[in-house]
C-alpha positions as CSV (number, residue, x, y, z in Angstrom):
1,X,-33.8,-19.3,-11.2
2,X,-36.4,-17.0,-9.6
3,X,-34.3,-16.9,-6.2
4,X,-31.1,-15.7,-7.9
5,X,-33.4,-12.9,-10.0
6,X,-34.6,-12.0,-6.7
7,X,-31.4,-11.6,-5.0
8,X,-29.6,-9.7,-8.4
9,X,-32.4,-7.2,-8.2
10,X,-31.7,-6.9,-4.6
11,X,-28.2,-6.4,-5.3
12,X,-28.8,-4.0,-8.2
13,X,-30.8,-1.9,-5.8
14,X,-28.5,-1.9,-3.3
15,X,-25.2,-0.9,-5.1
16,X,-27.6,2.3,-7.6
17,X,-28.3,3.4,-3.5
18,X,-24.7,3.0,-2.4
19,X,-23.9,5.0,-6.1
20,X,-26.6,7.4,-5.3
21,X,-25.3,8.2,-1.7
22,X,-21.9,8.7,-2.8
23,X,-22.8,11.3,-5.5
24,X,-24.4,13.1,-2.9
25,X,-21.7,13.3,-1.1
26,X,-19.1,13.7,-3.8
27,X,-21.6,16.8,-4.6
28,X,-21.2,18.2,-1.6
29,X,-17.3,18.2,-1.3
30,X,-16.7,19.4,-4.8
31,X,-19.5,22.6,-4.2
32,X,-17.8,23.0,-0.9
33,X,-14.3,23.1,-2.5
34,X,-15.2,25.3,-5.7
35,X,-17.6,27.6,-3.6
36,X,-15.5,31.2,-3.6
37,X,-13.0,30.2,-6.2
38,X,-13.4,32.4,-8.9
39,X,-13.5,30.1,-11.8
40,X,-14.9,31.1,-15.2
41,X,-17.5,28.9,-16.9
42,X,-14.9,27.6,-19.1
43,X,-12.7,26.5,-16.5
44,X,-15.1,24.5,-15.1
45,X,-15.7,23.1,-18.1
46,X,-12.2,22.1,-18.5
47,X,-12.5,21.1,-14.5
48,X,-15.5,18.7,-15.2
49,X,-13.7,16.9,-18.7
50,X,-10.6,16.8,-16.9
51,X,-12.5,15.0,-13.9
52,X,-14.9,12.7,-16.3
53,X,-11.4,11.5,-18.2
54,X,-9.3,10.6,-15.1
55,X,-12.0,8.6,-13.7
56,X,-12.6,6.7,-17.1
57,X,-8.9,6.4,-17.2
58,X,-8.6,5.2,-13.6
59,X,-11.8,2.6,-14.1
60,X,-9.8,0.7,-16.9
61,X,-6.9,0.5,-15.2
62,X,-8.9,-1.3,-11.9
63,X,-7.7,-4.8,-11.5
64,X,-10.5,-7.6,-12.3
65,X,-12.3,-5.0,-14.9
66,X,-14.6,-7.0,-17.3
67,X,-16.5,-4.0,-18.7
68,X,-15.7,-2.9,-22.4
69,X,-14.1,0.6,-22.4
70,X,-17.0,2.2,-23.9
71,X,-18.8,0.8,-21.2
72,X,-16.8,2.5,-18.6
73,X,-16.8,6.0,-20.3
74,X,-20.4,6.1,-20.2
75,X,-20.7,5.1,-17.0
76,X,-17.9,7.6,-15.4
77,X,-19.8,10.5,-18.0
78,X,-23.1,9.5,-15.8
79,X,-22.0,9.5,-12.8
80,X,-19.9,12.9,-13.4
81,X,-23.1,14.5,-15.3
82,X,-25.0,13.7,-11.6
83,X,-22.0,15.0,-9.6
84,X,-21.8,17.9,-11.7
85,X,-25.8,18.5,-12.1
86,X,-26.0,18.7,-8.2
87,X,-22.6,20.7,-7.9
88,X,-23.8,23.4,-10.0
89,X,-27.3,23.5,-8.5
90,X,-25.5,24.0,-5.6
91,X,-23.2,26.3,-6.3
92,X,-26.1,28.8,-8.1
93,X,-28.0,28.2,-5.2
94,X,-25.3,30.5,-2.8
């Protein structure tokens, strides 16, 4: 029982890095993209909902999904509030 603790853990930590290394570079690519646009606040709003709905939409359609909806919502609104933190960040930052 210890063993497989130990190797869940492992794997936890390993897939949050994998998650963590991706946002980076989804950041990056999205600041890159917007940079010199001219978008308002409110279409970047509407970019970022827009963004946070497809990817709920396109996690519950994935084949083999055994999350509850709700649990994929939340977890595509965190990972698009990271993207989104770092984008911005970035983009103020030029």
């Amino acid at each position: 029982m210890a063993s497989r603790l130990a190797d869940l853990i492992r794997r936890a930590r390993r897939l949050a890095g994998e998650r963590d290394r991706l946002i980076e570079l989804l950041a990056e690519e999205w600041a890159h993209t917007l940079q010199g646009q001219g978008l308002s606040q409110r279409d970047l709003e509407e970019f970022w909902a827009g963004l946070t709905e497809d990817a709920v939409r396109r996690a519950g359609r994935a084949a083999g999904v055994k999350w509850p909806p709700q649990a994929w919502r939340l977890e595509a609104q965190e990972v698009i509030a990271r993207v989104r933190k770092k984008v911005e960040a970035r983009l103020n930052a030029r």
